[in-house]
Each structure stands twice: as C-alpha cells, then as structure tokens.
N, C-alpha and C positions, 0 to 999 in steps of 0.2 A: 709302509709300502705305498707307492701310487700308482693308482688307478686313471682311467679314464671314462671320462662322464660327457654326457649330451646337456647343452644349453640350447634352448630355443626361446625365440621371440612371436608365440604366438596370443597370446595375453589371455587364454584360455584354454578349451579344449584341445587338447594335444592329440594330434590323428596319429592313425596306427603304423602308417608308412613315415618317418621322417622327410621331410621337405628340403631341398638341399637349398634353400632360398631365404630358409626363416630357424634353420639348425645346424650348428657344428657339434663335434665333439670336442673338447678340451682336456688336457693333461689337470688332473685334480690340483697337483700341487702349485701349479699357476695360478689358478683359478683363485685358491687359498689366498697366495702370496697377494694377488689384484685386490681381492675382494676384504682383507684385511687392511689395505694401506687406503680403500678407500674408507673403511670401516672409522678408522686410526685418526685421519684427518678432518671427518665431520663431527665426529666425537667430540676434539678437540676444539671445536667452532661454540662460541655462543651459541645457547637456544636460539636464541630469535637469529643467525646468520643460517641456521641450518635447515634443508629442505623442507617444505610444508608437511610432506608429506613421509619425511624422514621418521618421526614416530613409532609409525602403524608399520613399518618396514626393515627397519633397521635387524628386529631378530630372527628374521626370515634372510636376512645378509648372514648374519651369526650363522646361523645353521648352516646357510650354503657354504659359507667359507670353512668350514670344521665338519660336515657330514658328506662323503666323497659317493655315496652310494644312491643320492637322490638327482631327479630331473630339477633343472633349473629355467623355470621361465622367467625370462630377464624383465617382462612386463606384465606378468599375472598381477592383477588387481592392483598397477598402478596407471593411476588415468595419464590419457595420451597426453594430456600437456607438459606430463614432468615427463614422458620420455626423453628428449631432450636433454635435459636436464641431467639425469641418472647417467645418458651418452655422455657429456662434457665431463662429468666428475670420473669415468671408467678412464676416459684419455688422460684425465688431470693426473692420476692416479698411475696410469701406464709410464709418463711423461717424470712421473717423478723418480717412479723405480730405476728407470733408463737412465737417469742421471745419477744417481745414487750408486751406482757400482754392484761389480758381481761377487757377491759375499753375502750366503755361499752356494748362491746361482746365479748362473747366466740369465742378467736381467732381460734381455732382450726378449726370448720370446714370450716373456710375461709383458712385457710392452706392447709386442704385435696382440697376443691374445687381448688385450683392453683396446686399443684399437678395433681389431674384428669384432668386440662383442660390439661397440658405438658402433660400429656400419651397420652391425644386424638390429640394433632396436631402430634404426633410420631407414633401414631397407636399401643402405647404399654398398653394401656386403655383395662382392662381384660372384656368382655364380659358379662354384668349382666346375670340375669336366665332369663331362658327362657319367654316370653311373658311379658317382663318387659323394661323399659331403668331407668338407672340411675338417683338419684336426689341425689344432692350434695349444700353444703351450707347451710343446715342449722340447728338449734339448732338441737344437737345430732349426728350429722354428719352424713355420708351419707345411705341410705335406696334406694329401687326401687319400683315406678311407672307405672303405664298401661300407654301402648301409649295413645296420645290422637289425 
C-alpha cells in the first residue's frame, strides 16, 4: 500500500506548523524508487570515490527509503557543505530514472520529486500558493495539499 509522507529540509528541530518553504509531502513509493537508485549507485562506487560523509548516513537512507511512516529530514545532521552535494546526487539519481524507462512506473514523477527535493535542500524550491504545501511523487506529477 502507498502512503504519503512529509520530507523537510530543516536540519534540525522540526516546528509544529509545517513551513511551506522548507517541506513537501511526497508519495512514499517515489520516494523509495529515488532514494534506492541513489542508494544503488554509491554503493557501487569505490570507498574512496564515495561521499565523505556517506558512512555515517547511508542507513538512515536504508531506512527512509523502506520505512514509509517516518519524517524525513533531507539535512538532519549532515553539515552544510555536503548539502550540495547530496542535491547533485538526488538529480543524478532523478536524471537516470528518467531515462531508464517506465517499468513498472511512470518514471517521471520520480524524476520531478528528485529534482524538488535538490531545490529544497538549496532553498531554490518556488513557494506553493498560498495556504497549500507541495506534494510530489506521484502518478501525474506534482499538485498541492492543505497542511495537515
């Protein structure tokens, strides 16, 4: 069954109202398919070509991408230098799904939702309308939501 789940980019304390500036929701199973293919390809990398910081992280990936019923902060306790970095690899990641073909989803809005997450660890994620936050991931691609 899929769910939908809240990611935010606040790298800490998570406020009690969602911020429509620094949180979407996403459809779980995008979420899965993004955070596995990047999971898949760093894996696959030499130690020494994979992030410094990939270690201390990588099973905090595992879990988000396989447990559908937790918050996801896209930058909890990883320092700001590698945000960047984690953004490039969520695009590299959306970029490859996209071309890869839709079997047995429509990869697209798994592509959009890796994209939107790199705007939001960058803060360059455009602001939904008013009295609404983002939902990304899924069939159809992306549409907005009431807080909840």
């Amino acid at each position: 069954m899929t769910r939908t789940r809240s990611v935010g980019c606040y790298g800490g304390h998570v406020p009690d109202r969602p911020d429509p500036e620094r949180e979407i929701w996403v459809y779980d199973r995008a979420l899965s398919l993004l955070l596995g293919e990047v999971i898949g390809t760093v894996e696959r990398l030499p130690t020494e070509r994979q992030p410094a910081w990939w270690a201390t992280h990588v099973e905090d990936l595992r879990v988000q991408a396989t447990v559908s019923d937790l918050y996801f902060d896209l930058t909890d306790e990883l320092d700001a230098h590698h945000h960047d970095e984690f953004a490039r690899l969520l695009e590299e990641a959306a970029e490859r799904l996209r071309h890869r073909g839709g079997e047995p989803d429509d990869p697209e809005p798994v592509a959009e939702l890796g994209h939107a997450l790199a705007d939001l660890i960058r803060g360059t994620l455009p602001e939904p309308p008013a009295g609404t936050l983002w939902f990304y991931g899924a069939p159809g691609g992306r549409s907005t939501i009431p807080p909840v």
